[in-house]
C-alpha positions in Angstrom: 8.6 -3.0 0.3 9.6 -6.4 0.4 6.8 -8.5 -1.0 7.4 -7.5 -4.6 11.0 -9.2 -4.7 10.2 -12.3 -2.4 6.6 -12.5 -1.3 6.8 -15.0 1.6 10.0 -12.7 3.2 9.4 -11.1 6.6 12.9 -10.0 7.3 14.4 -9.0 11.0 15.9 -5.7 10.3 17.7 -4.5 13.7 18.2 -0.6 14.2 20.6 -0.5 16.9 23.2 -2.2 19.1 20.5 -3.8 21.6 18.4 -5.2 19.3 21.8 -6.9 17.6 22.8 -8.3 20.8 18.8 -9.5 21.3 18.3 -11.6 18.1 22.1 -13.0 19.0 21.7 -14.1 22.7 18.2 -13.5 24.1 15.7 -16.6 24.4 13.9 -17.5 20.9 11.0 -15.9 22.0 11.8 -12.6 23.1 14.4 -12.6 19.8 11.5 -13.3 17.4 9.5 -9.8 18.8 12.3 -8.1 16.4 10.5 -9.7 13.7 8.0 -6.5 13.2 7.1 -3.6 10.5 9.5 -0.6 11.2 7.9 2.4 11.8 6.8 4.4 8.5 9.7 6.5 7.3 12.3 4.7 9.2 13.0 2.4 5.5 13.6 3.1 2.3 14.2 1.4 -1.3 17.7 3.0 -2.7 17.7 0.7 -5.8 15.6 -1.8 -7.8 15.0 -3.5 -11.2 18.0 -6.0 -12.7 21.1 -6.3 -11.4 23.9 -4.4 -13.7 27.1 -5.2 -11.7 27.8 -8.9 -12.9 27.6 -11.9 -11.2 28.9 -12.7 -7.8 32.2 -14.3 -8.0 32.9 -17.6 -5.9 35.9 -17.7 -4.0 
């Protein structure tokens, strides 16, 4: 899902309060285990194509 905005992205996405609290304070290594495929149906694209909202303003 990821590969066809930024090819070389491996995100971390966390699913609950423990992993959170993992890729915060645990040692590098156990933190970077988060760093997985989520299980099929557990993601899904909501939007995609060009951006029609404007340009992020600076503060």
């Amino acid at each position: 899902m990821v590969g066809p905005v930024h090819p070389k992205a491996m995100p971390v996405l966390l699913t609950t309060k423990e992993e959170c609290g993992t890729w915060l304070e645990a040692p590098t290594e156990e933190a970077l285990r988060l760093q997985r495929p989520l299980p099929d149906g557990l993601m899904r694209e909501v939007a995609r194509g060009e951006r029609h909202d404007g340009e992020a303003q600076g503060l």
